[in-house]
C-alpha positions as CSV (number, residue, x, y, z in Angstrom):
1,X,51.9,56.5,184.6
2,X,53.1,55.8,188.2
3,X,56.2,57.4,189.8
4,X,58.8,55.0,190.7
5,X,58.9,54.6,194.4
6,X,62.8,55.4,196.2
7,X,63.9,53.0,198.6
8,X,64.2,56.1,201.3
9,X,60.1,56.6,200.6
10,X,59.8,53.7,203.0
11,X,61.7,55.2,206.0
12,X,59.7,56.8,208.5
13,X,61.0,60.4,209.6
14,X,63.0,60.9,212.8
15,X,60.9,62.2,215.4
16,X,62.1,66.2,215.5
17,X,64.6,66.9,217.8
18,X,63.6,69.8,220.4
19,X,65.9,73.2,218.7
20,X,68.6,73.3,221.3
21,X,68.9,69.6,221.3
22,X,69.6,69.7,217.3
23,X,71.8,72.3,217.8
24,X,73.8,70.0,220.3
25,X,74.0,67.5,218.5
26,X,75.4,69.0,215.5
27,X,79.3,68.7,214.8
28,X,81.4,71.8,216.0
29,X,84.8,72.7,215.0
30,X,86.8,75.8,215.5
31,X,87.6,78.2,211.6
32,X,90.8,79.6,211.1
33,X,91.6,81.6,208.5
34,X,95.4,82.0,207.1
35,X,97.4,83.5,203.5
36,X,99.9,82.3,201.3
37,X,101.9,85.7,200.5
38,X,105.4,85.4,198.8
39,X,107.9,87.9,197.3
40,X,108.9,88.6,194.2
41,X,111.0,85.3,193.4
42,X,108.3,82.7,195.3
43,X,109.7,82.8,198.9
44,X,106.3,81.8,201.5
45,X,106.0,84.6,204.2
46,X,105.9,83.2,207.7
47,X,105.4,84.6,211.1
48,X,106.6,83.8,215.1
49,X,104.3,84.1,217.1
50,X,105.2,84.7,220.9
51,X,102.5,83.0,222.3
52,X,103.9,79.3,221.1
53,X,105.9,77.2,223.5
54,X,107.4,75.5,220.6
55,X,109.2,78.1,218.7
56,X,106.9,77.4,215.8
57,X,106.3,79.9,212.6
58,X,102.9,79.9,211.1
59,X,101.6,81.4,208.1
60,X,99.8,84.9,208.6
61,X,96.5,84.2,209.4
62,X,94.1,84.2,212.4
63,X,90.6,82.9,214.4
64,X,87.7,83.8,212.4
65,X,85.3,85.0,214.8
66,X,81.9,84.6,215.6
67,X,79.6,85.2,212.9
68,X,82.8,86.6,210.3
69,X,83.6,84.7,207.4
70,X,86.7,82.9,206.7
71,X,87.1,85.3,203.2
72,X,87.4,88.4,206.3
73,X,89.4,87.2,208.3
74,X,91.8,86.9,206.3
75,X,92.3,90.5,205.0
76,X,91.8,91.3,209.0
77,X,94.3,89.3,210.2
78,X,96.6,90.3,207.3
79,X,96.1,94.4,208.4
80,X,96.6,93.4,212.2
81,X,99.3,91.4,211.6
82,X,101.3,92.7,208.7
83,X,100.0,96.2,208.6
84,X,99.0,94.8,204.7
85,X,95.8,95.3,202.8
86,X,95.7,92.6,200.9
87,X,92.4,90.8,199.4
88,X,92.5,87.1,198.9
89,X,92.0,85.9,195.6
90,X,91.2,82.1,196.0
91,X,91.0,79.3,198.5
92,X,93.9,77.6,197.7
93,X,93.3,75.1,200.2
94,X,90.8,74.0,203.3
95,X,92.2,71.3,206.1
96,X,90.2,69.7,208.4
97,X,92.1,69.0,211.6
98,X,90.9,66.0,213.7
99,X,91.0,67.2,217.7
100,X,93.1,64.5,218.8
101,X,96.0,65.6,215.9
102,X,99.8,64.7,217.7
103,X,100.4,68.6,216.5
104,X,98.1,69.9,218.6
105,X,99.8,71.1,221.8
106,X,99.6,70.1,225.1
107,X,96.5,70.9,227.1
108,X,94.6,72.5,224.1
109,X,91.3,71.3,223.9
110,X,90.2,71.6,220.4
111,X,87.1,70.0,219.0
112,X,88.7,70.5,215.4
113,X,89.4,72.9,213.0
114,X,88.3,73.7,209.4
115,X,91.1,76.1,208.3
116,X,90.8,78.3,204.7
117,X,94.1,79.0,203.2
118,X,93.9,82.4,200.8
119,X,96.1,83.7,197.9
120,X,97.0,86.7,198.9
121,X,99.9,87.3,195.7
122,X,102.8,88.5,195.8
123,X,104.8,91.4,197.8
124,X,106.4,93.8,195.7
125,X,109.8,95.2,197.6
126,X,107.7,98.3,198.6
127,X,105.2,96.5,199.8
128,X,107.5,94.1,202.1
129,X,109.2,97.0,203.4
130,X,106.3,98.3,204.6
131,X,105.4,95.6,206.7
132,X,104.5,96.1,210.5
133,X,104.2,93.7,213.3
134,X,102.2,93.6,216.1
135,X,105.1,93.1,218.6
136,X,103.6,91.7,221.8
137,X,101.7,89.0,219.1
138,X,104.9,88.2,216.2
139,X,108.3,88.5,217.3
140,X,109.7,88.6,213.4
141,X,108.8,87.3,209.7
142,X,111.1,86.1,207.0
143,X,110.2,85.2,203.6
144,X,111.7,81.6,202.8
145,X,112.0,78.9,200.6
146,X,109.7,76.2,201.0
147,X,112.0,73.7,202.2
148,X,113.5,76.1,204.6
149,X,110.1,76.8,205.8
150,X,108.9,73.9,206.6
151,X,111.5,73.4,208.9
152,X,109.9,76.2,211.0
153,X,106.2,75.0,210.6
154,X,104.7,72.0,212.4
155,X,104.8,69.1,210.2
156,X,100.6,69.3,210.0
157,X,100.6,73.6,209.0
158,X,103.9,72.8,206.7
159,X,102.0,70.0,204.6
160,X,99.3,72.7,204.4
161,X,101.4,75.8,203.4
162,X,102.9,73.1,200.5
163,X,99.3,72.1,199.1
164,X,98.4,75.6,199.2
165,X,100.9,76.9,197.5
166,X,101.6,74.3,194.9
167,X,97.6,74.7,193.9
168,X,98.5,78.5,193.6
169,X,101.6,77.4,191.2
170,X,99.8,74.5,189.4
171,X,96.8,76.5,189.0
172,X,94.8,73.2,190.1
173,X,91.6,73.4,191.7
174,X,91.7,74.2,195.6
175,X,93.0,71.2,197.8
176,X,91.2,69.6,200.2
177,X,92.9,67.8,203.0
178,X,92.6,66.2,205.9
179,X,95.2,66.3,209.0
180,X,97.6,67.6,206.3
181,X,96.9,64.7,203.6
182,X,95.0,65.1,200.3
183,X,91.4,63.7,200.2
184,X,90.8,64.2,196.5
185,X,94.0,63.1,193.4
186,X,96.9,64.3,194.6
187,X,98.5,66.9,191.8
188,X,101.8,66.0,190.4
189,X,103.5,69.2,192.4
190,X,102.8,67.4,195.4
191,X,103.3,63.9,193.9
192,X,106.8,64.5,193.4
193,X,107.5,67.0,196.6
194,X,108.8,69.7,194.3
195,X,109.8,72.7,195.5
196,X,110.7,76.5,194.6
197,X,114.3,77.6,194.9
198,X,115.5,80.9,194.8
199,X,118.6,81.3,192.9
200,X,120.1,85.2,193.0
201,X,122.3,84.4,190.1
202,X,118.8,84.9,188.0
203,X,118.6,88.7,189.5
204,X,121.2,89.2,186.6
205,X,120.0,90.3,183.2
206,X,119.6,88.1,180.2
207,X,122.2,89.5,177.6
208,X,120.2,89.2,173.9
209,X,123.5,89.3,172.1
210,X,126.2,86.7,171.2
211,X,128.1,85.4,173.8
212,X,131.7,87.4,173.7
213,X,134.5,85.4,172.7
214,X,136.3,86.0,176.3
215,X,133.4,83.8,178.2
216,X,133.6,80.5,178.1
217,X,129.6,79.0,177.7
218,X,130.0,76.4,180.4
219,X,126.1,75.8,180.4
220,X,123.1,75.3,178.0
221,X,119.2,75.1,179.2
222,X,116.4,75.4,177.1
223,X,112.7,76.3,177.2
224,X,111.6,72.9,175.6
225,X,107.9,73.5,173.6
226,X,105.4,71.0,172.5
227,X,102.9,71.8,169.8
228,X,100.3,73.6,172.0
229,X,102.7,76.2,173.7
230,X,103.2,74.2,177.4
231,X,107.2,73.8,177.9
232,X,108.6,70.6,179.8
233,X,110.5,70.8,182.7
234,X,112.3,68.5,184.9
235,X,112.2,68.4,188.4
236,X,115.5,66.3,190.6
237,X,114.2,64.4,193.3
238,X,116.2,64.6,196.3
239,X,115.5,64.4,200.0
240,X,114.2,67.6,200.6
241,X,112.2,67.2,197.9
242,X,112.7,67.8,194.3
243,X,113.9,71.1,192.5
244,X,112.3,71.8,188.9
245,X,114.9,73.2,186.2
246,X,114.5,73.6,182.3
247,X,116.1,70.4,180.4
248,X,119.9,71.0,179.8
249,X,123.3,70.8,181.8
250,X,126.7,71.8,181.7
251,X,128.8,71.6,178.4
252,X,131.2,68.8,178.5
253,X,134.5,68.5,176.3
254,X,132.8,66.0,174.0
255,X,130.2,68.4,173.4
256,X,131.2,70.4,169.6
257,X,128.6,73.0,170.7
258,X,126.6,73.9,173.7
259,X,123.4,72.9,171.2
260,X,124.9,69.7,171.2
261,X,125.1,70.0,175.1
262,X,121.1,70.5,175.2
263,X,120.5,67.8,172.6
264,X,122.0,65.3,174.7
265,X,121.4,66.3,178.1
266,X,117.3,66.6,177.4
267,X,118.1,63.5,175.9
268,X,119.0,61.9,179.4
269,X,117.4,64.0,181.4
270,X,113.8,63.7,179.8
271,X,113.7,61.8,176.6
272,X,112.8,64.5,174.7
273,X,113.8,64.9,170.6
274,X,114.6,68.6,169.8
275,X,115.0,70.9,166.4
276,X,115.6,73.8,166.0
277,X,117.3,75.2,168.8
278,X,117.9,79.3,168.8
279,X,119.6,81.3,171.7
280,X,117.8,83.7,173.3
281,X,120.6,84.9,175.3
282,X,123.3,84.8,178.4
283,X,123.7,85.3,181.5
284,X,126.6,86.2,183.0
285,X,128.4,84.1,186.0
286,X,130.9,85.8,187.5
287,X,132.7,83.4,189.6
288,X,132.0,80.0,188.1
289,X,132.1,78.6,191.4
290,X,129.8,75.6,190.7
291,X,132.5,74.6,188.5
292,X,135.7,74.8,190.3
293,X,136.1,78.8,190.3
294,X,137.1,78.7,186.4
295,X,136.0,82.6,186.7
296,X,133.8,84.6,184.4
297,X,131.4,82.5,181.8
298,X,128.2,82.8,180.5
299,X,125.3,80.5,180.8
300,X,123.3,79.9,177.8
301,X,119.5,80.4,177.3
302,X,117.8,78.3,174.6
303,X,114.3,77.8,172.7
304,X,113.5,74.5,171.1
305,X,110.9,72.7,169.3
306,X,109.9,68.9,171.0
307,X,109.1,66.4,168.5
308,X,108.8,63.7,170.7
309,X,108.8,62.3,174.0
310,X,109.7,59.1,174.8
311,X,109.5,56.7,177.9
312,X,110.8,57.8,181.3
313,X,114.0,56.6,182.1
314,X,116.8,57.0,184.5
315,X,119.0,60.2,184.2
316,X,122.7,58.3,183.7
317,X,124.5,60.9,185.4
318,X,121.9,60.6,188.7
319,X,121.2,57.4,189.2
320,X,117.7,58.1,189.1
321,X,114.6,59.3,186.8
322,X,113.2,62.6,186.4
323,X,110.2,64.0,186.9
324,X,108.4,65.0,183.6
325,X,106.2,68.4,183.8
326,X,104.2,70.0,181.2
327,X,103.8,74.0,182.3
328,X,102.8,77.6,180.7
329,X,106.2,79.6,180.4
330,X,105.1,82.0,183.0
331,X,104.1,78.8,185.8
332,X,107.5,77.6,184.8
333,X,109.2,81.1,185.7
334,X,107.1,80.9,189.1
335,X,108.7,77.5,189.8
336,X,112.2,78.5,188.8
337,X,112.4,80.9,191.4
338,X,113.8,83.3,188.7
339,X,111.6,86.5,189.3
340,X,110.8,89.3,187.6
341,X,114.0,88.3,185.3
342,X,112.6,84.8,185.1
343,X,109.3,86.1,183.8
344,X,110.4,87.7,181.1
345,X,112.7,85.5,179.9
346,X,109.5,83.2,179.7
347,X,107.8,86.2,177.8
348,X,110.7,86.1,175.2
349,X,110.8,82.4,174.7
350,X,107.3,82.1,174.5
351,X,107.3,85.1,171.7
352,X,109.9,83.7,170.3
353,X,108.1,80.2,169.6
354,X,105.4,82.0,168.0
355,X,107.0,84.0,165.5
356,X,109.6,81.6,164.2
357,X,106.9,77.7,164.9
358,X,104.1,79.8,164.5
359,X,103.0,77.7,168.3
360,X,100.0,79.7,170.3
361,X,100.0,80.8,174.0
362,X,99.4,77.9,176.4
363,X,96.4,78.2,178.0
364,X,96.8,78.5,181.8
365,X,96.0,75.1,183.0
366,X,96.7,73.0,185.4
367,X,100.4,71.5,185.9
368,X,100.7,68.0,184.1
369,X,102.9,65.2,184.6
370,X,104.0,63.6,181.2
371,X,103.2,59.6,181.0
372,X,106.3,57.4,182.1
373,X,105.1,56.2,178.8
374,X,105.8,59.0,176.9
375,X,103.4,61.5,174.8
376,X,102.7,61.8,170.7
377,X,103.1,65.0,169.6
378,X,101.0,66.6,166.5
């Protein structure tokens, strides 16, 4: 039998190009290596360089040099810079950067850059202490919130830090962008511009007994679960992005109970149907501040059942809809900004939906958006 014939079986070869003449004509671009390292509670590490005209911050990272991969510089630049040894984990992202980009300063001439963004975890306290700067190369670092950082990054290396750090949080595959935009789907983190925020209330212990009668309960959240062990959680848009918090909200006076508080605010908030609430525990707010300085109360933690999710709709005490997510416990902790704190909470929640639902362990996926449609649950 005869082999089919391709269409390119008909083109005649090019005539071979002379070595150095192929190796002209072949694209160049500069590589550039740089980490995403946070603290304990999420907060990106950034660096000032002294050689920038602009003031800008930049993530720690470096030129990878001839014949080095991108992989070591990384960990070099992250010894020379931080005094850190810290192996990268995964390429969380790779940018291409066209040579006419309007970040690119003045009188640079750059054919182009492919840059490699590494997860290089997190910093434990000992760790950030430790850190050293090269003084004649980085004036000072500060670990920050995403939206506060981007305010110090060009607007081309803060869309990259973002992607990069919401693949690390979503657990998505790595993202590939070019001049700071997504090439491939854009994941729902960076759909809905949500961002991490660090909340130091959450450095306070989660108290596992009933609330004393003294403190007021002037809030109710919950960690919301679906049949297969994910937990929802809502994220606020706003316009410096949206903030991600567990369904619930402050207990009003026409609220009997604070369960009745979580009913109807994950009601509003993300259409979702709840049983079986149990508290897990308080925390303690010494102040009250948020609410008018009403003093010492306690803010209640929560474990639910979902038995159904129905169409998105807009929050009636914002004006505007919610995002829907679908998370592990421990990515929702990450996203929180809650900590070491916030990670065990997620650790008792998500034990606690075992023993008394008999739910499993979410596997670690990726970060989902529920359907503005809704979901059926099993």
């Amino acid at each position: 039998m005869t082999s089919p014939v391709s269409p390119s079986d008909h083109v005649s070869p090019r005539t071979a190009l002379p070595a150095a003449q192929y190796a002209a004509s072949r694209h160049a671009a500069w590589l550039g290596a740089a980490a995403i390292i946070t603290d304990e509670v999420g907060r990106v590490l950034l660096v000032r360089p002294t050689y920038r005209e602009d003031g800008s911050w930049l993530l720690p990272g470096g030129v990878v040099e001839p014949g080095e991969h991108p992989h070591i510089t990384c960990r070099r630049e992250i010894t020379e810079e931080l005094g850190l040894d810290l192996p990268p984990s995964a390429v969380l992202a790779v940018h291409s950067f066209s040579p006419h980009h309007p970040d690119l300063q003045a009188g640079t001439h750059c054919p182009g850059e492919v840059r490699f963004v590494f997860d290089a975890g997190a910093l434990t306290p000992a760790q950030a202490k430790a850190i050293r700067l090269p003084r004649e190369e980085l004036s000072e670092y500060a670990f920050l919130e995403t939206r506060d950082a981007v305010q110090r990054l060009r607007p081309v290396d803060g869309q990259i830090m973002l992607a990069a750090y919401r693949a690390r949080l979503g657990n998505t595959a790595t993202a590939h962008l070019a001049d700071g935009r997504h090439i491939l789907d854009v994941p729902a983190l960076d759909r809905h511009d949500v961002h991490v925020r660090y909340r130091p209330l959450w450095d306070s212990p989660l108290h596992c007994g009933p609330v004393p009668e003294r403190l007021p309960v002037q809030q109710a959240w919950a960690w919301c679960f679906i049949p297969d062990g994910q937990v929802v959680l809502v994220a606020d848009p706003g316009p410096r992005g949206a903030l991600p918090m567990l369904p619930g909200g402050t207990v009003e006076s026409t609220d009997a109970t604070p369960e009745d508080t979580l009913h109807r605010e994950a009601a509003e908030e993300a259409q979702l149907t709840l049983a079986d609430p149990v508290r897990l525990g308080w925390v303690l707010d010494e102040t009250g501040e948020v609410y008018g300085g009403v003093g010492p109360n306690a803010r209640l933690r929560l474990a639910a059942r979902v038995t159904a999710i129905g169409p998105a709709a807009v929050d009636p005490a914002t004006g505007r809809p919610f995002a829907r997510l679908l998370t592990t416990p421990a990515q929702a902790a990450a996203l929180l900004g809650w900590g070491p704190p916030g990670a065990r909470q997620a650790q008792l929640a998500a034990e606690t939906a075992r023993e008394r639902w008999g739910l499993p362990n979410a596997s670690c996926g990726a970060i989902k958006e529920i359907p503005a449609e809704g979901m059926r649950l099993s």
